[in-house]
C-alpha positions in Angstrom: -3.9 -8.2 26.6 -0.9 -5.8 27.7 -1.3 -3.7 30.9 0.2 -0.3 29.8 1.3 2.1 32.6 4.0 4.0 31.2 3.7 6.9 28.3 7.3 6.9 26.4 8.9 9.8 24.9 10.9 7.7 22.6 10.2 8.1 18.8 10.3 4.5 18.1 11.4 1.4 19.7 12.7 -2.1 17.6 11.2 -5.3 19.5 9.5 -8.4 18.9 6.1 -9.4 17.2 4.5 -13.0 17.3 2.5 -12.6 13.8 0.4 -15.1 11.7 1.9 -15.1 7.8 -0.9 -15.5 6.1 -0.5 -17.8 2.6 -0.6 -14.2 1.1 2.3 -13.3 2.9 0.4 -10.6 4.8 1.3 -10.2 8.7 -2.0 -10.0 10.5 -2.5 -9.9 14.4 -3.2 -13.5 16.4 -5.3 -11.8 19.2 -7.2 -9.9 17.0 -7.0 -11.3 13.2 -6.5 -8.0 10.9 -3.7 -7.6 8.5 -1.3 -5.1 9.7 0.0 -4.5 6.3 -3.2 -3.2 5.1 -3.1 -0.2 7.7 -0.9 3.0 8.2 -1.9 3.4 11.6 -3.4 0.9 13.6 -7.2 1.0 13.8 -9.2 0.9 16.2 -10.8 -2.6 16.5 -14.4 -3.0 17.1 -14.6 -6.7 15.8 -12.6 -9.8 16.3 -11.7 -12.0 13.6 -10.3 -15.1 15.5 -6.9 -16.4 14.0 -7.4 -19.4 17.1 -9.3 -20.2 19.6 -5.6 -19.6 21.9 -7.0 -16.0 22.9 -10.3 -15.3 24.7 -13.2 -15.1 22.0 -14.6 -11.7 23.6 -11.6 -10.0 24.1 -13.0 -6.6 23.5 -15.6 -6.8 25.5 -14.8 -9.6 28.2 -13.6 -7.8 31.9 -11.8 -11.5 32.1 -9.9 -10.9 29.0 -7.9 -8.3 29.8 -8.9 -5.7 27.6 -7.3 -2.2 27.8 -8.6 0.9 26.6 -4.7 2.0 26.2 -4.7 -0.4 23.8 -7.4 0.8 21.1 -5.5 1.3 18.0 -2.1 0.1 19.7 -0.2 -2.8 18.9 2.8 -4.2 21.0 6.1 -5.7 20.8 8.1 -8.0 23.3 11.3 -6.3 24.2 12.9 -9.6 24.1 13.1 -12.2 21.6 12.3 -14.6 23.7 9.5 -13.6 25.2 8.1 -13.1 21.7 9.1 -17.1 21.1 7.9 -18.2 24.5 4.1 -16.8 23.0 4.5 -19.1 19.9 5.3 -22.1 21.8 2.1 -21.7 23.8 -0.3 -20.7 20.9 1.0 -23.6 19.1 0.6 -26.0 22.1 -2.7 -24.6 23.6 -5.0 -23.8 20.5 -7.4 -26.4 19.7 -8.0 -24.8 16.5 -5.9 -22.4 13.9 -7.6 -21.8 10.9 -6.3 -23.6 8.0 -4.4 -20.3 6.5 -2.6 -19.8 9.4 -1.7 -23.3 10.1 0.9 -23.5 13.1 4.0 -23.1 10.9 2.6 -19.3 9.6 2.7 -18.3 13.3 6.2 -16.5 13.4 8.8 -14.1 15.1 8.7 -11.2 13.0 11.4 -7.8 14.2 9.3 -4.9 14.7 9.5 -1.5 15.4 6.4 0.2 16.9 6.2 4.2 17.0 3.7 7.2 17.6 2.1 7.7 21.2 3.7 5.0 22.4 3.6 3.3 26.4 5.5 0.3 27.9 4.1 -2.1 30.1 3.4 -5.4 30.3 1.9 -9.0 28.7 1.7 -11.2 31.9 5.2 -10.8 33.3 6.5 -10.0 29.9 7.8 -6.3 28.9 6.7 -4.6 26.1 6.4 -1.4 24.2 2.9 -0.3 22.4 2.3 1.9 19.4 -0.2 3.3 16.7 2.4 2.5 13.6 4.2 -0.8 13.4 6.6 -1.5 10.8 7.5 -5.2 11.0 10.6 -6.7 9.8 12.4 -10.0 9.1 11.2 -12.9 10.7 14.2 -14.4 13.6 14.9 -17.9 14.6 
């Protein structure tokens, strides 16, 4: 999960989301396996819904996880492109298992731009930006 160390003053901020497309079209999170489109804000998650078996399977709960309390009813973007595509490449090559819906294709590059009590930080050695409304965009190449 991100490490977030840094509250921003910025109203919003346009990055990069990995997303799985479900067949409905729906954008819903890899780590945690809710549908972002069916949210205003971003809820706080008290159950995981794995997407694939590429993130830890306690993640909310596991100290080897890296869960965050900054990042209850946060989401993130990469601030580069990139970075954002690097994550594919290793969900794709790493996961054992995707469920059938969200077959290896649906996992995606979307544009995104997070806002409301938002922090930057970190993903590994990867920056982002975190907020409690996410508005994603047009998948990239």
């Amino acid at each position: 999960m991100c490490d977030l160390t840094k509250s921003l003053k910025k109203k919003n901020f346009k990055g990069y989301k990995v997303v799985a497309e479900g067949k409905d079209g729906k954008n819903y999170s890899v780590a945690m396996g809710f549908c972002y489109d069916d949210f205003d804000q971003i809820p706080g998650i008290s159950k995981q819904k794995r997407i694939s078996n590429f993130f830890h399977k306690h993640i909310l709960s596991s100290r080897m996880s890296g869960f965050s309390l900054d990042m209850v009813g946060r989401t993130a973007v990469f601030v580069y492109a990139r970075d954002a595509a690097d994550l594919v490449r290793r969900i794709n090559e790493d996961s054992q298992y995707i469920k059938p819906e969200f077959c290896k294709k649906r996992i995606k590059v979307k544009q995104a731009t997070v806002s409301k009590a938002m922090m930057s930080g970190e993903y590994g050695d990867r920056e982002v930006v975190a907020g409690r409304k996410i508005k994603i965009g047009e998948e990239i190449n």
